[in-house]
N, C-alpha and C positions, 0 to 999 in steps of 0.2 A: 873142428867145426862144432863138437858138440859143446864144446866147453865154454865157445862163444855165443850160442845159443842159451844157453844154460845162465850166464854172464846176463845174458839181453833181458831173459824175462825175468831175473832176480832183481833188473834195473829197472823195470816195469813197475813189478809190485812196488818197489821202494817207492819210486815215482807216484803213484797211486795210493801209498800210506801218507805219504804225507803229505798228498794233494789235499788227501780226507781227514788229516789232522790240520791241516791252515783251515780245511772250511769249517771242524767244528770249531776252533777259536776263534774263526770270522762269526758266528753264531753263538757266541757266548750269550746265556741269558742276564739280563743286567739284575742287582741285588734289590731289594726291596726298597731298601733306601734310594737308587740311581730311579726306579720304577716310579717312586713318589714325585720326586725330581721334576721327570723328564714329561709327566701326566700333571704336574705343576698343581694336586692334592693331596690331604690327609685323609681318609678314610676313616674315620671313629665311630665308635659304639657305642653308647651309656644307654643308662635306666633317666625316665623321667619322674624327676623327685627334688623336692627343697634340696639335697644335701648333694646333688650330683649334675643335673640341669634340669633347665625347665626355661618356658618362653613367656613374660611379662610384656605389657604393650610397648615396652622401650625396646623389645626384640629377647635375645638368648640371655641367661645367665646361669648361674647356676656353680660352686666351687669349682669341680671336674672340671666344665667348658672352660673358666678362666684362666686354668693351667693347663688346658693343651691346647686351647687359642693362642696363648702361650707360645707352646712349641713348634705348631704350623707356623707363626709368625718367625721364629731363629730357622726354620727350612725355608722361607720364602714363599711357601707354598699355601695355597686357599683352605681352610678347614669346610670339612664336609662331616654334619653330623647327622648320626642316624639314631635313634633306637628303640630296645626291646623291653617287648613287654614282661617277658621270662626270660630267670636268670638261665636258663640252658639252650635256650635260644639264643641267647647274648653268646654264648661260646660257641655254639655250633655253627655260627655266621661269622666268626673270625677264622680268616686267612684266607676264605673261600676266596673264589676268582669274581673280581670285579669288588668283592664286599669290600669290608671294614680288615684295614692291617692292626689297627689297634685299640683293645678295651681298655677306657677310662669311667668306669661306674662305682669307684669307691668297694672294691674289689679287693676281700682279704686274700692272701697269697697264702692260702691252705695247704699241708701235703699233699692232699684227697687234688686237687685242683692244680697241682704242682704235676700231674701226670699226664696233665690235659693240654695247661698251656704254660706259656714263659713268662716269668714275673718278672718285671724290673727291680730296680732299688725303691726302697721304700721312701712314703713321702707323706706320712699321716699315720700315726701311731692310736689306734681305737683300742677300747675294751669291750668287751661282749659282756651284756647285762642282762638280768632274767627281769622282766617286766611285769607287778602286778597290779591290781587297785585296790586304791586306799580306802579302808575300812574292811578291808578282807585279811581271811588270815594270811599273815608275810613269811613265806618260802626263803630260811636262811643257810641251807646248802644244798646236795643235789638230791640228797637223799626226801625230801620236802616235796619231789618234782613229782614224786609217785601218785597217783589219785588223782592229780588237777588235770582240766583241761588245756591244755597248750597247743597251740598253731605257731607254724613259722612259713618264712618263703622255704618252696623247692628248691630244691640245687643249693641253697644259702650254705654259707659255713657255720651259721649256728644248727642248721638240720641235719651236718656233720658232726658237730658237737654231740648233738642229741645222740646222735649213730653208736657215738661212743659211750657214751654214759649209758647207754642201755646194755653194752655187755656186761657193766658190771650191777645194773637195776636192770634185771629181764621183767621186774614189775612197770616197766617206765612206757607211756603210752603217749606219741603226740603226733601231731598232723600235720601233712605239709600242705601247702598251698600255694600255685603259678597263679592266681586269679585275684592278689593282693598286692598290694606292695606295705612300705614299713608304716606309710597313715593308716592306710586299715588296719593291722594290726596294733596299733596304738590306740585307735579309737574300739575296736572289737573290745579289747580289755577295758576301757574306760566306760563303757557300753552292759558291761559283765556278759559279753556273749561270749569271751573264751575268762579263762582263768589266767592265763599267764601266757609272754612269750618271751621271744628274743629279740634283740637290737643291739647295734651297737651306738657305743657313748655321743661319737658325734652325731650321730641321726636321731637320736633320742633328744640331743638336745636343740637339735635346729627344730622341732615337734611336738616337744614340751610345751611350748603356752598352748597350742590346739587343744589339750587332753590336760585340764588341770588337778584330774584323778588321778591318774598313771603316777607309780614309783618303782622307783630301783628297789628290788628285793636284795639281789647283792651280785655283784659280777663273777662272773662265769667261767673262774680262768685267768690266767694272766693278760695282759694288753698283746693286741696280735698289728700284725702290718697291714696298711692297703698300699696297694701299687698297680700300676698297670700292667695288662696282660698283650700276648701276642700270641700268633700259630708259631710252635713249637719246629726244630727245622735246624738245619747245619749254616743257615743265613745270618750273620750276625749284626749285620749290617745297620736295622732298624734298632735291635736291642741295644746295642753298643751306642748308637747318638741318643736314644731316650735317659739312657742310663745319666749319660755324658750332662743330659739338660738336668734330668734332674739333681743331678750333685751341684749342677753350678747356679740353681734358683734357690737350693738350700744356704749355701755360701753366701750369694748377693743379699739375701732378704727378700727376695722376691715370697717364697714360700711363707715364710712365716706373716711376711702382708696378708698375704691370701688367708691363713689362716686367721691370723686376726680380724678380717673381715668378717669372714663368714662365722666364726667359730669364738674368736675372739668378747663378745657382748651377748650371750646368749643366755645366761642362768642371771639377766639382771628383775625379771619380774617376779620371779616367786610362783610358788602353787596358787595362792592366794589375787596376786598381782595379773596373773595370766586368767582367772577364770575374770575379774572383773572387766579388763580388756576387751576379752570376748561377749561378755552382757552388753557392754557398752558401744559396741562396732557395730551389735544389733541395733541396739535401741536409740544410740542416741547421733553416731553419725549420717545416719540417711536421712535424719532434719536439715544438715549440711554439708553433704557432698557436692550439691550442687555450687554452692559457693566455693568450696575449694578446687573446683574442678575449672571454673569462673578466673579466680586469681591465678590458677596456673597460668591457661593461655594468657592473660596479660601481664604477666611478668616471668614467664620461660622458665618457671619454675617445676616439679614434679609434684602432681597436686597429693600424691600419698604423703610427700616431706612435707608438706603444709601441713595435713590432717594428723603427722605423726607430731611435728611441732607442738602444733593446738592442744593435740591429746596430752603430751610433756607439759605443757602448759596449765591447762585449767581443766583437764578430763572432759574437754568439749563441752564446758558451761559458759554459754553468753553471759552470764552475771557474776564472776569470779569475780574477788576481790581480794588480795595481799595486801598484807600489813604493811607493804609500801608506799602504796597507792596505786600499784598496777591497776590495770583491768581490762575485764571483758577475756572472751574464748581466746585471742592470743596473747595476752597479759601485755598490752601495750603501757610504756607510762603515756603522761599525759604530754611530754614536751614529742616524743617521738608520734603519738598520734595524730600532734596538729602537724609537724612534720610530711606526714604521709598525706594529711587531706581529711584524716578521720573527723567527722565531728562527736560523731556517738559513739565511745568506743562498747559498748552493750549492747549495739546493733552486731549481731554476727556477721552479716552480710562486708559493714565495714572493717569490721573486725580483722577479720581474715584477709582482705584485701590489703589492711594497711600492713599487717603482716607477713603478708606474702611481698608488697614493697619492698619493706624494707630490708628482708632475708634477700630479696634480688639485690637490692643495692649494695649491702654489706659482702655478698659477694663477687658481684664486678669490682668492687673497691680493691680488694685482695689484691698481692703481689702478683703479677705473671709466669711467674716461677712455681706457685702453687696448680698441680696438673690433679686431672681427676686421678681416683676419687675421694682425693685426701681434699683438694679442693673446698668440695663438700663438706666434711668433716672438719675444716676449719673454720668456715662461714659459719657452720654451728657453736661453734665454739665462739666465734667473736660475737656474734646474734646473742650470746649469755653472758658473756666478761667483758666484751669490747675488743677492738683491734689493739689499743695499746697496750692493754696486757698479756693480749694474745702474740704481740710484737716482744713483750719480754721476754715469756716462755718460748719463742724461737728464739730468742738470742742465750738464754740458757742452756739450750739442746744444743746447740752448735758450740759452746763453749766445754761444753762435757762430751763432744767430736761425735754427738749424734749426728742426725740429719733434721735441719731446722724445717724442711719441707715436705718431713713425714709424718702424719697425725701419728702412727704407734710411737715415733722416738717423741715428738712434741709432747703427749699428754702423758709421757712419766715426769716431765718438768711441771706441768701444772700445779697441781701437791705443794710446787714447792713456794708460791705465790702466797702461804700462809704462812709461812715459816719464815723469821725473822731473819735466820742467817742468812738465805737466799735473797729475800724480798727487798732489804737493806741495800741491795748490791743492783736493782732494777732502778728503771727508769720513772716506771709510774708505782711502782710500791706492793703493797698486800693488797691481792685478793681471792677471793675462796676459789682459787682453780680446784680445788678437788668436788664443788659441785661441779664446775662446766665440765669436768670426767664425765661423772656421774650423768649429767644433761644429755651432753653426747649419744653414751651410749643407750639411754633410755631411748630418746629420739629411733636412732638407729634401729635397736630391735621392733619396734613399733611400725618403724618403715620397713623393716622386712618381712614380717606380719602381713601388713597391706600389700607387699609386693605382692605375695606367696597367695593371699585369698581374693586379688584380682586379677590373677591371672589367665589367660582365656579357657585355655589348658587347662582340665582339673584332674586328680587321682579317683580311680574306684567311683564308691557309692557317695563322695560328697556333694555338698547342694547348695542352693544356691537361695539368698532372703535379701532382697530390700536392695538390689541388683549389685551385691557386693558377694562372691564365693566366700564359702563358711564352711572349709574342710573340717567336721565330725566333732565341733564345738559341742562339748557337753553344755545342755543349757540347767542340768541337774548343779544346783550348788557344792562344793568341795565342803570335807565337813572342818577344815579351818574357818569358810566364810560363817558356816551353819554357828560353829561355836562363838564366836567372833558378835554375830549379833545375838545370841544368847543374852551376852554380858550386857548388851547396850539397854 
């Protein structure tokens, strides 16, 4: 009796352990990845800034957002971005409930920061550079750093740097700051309100024409990784498909696109080149913004790639003239200007309209196989050399098993449009494709410029003149331009 008793309620509990073990596997929490899934969004974090996002009147852009637009787009799922104004805010809001699962703010993957959160695989290789201005004395290692004034961001991994360099300089003094991002500091030294800071090489250089003062005293270290971050966890789930993406955009080309984009045409202006830019966006485009702003909407064009055009063109002078006979603010000849309608090509007004024309024509003309934003990038290119020779150097690039409908594989074939080996072998013959590089990328930077200082959204203390944003343009001359007219 007892033993059947005894039997019953050992049959009990059994029954009752593993009622309570089906119900927690019926209550399994699903992974982070399944959670994004099933909520059918990404959650992301970044800083707003040139080099990571930002929102121009065409909507989002920015490096960062186009690679994890990117990645929402391979999950199926909607991108949701947020972000912070401080870097320790930007972590302290990842993994929370309901936040952000993942930071993409161009984020080096530090030990100090390796404690905090999870770094994926890397996908942008920066150097850390000590930033000073020119005409002051130039800091050529760390021992230099002692005496100067220097600011950085809080939290930043060059204010980790610092950390460290001061055990071994306990004379090393510098200052942090959540109330800046990397323009203020750029401008603050251009400014001479600090002595020197930190940045690194890619943000320095998407920054560079704003501050045609600023120089590289000397880098800080060897080259360090960015990658994105995650809440750290036994979940592998999310780390493991970021990782997955990023190996396989580095493989495709996708990445190094992206790179080339943004990063790709950056050091095309100069010290010199960049502060005249900036006099001249002042002074002399807001005589004609209102015309390019005119020819966009009647030819669906983006009225900044007109004014960047124009600027590539004649530096926004209605009365340019080349030894060819171009003329006028978009260097029309005379047969493409009666083409358009133009009669006065000196008239800015027409000017701009016939070539804003004809840039829309020459690009609906393009094959349908050419997709943004290379699209773009070839219309520029035919717009300087023409379609037929822009037709060679695709069939050059496909013959040497590039891609004939990617402007990075297209314009290493360019170059070769001069060179008899090559050009003997085309359809229409020689010609100077290594300017239409050169055009290109001018254009390009110039258009990124405009994007960046009309955009609604602005960083910090910059301002605003002649209803175009002028983030912290020195309007002090650079002492290249000072010497420069010395001589003249």
């Amino acid at each position: 009796m007892l033993n059947h008793r005894v039997f019953g309620t050992r049959r009990a509990v059994w029954a009752l352990a593993t009622g309570f073990f089906l119900m927690l596997v019926g209550c399994k929490q699903p992974t982070t990845l399944e959670r994004i899934q099933e909520e059918g969004e990404l959650r992301v974090i970044t800083r707003n800034s040139p080099a990571t996002y930002f929102e121009d009147r065409n909507g989002e852009t920015g490096f960062e957002y186009e690679l994890v637009k990117r990645f929402a787009e391979d999950l199926g799922v909607e991108l949701k971005i947020e972000t912070a104004d401080k870097l320790d805010d930007l972590f302290s809001r990842l993994g929370h409930a309901n936040g952000p699962v993942l930071a993409a703010a161009g984020l080096v993957a530090s030990p100090a920061r390796s404690n905090e959160v999870r770094f994926s695989h890397s996908y942008l290789e920066v150097t850390p550079q000590v930033i000073y201005r020119n005409g002051e004395r130039r800091p050529t290692r760390p021992d230099d750093l002692v005496g100067r004034r220097i600011l950085v961001l809080k939290g930043s991994s060059h204010a980790e740097q610092l950390a460290g360099l001061k055990a071994t300089l306990p004379a090393l003094q510098y200052e942090e700051s959540d109330e800046v991002e990397v323009v203020d500091l750029l401008r603050m030294v251009d400014e001479g309100q600090i002595d020197l800071t930190l940045v690194d090489s890619n943000e320095l250089a998407m920054n560079q024409v704003y501050f045609p003062n600023v120089r590289v005293a000397f880098d800080l270290g060897d080259s360090t990784a960015l990658a994105w971050a995650m809440a750290p966890g036994e979940d592998d789930s999310l780390y493991n498909e970021v990782n997955a993406f990023l190996d396989k955009v580095r493989k495709d080309g996708t990445l190094q696109r992206l790179k080339e984009r943004y990063y790709g045409h950056v050091d095309v202006l100069g010290y010199v080149g960049a502060y005249t830019f900036a006099k001249h966006l002042q002074q002399r485009l807001p005589k004609y913004e209102q015309h390019f702003h005119q020819a966009s909407q009647k030819n669906s064009v983006d009225w900044r790639l007109l004014a960047a055009i124009g600027y590539q063109e004649s530096l926004w002078q209605p009365t340019a003239t080349s030894k060819t006979g171009v003329r006028g603010l978009m260097m029309l000849t005379e047969n493409t200007a009666k083409a358009m309608g133009v009669s006065n090509r000196l008239d800015p007004r027409q000017s701009i309209y016939g070539g804003g024309k004809y840039f829309a024509m020459i690009k609906e003309g393009l094959s349908e196989d050419l997709k943004e934003p290379d699209r773009t990038w070839f219309a520029l290119a035919a717009y300087n050399i023409g379609i037929a020779h822009l037709g060679d150097a695709r069939k050059l690039a496909q013959a040497e098993g590039l891609n004939p409908n990617k402007w990075l594989d297209v314009k290493k074939m360019l170059p070769r449009l001069s060179q008899k080996q090559w050009y003997r072998k085309t359809r229409y013959g020689y010609a100077r494709g290594g300017e239409t590089v050169h055009f290109v990328q001018n254009i390009r930077r110039y258009y990124d410029i405009l994007t960046w200082v009309t955009q609604p959204q602005m960083e910090g203390s910059q301002l605003a003149e002649n209803a175009s944003h002028l983030p912290g343009i020195n309007k002090t001359r650079p002492d290249e331009e000072q010497q420069r007219d010395e001589k003249l």
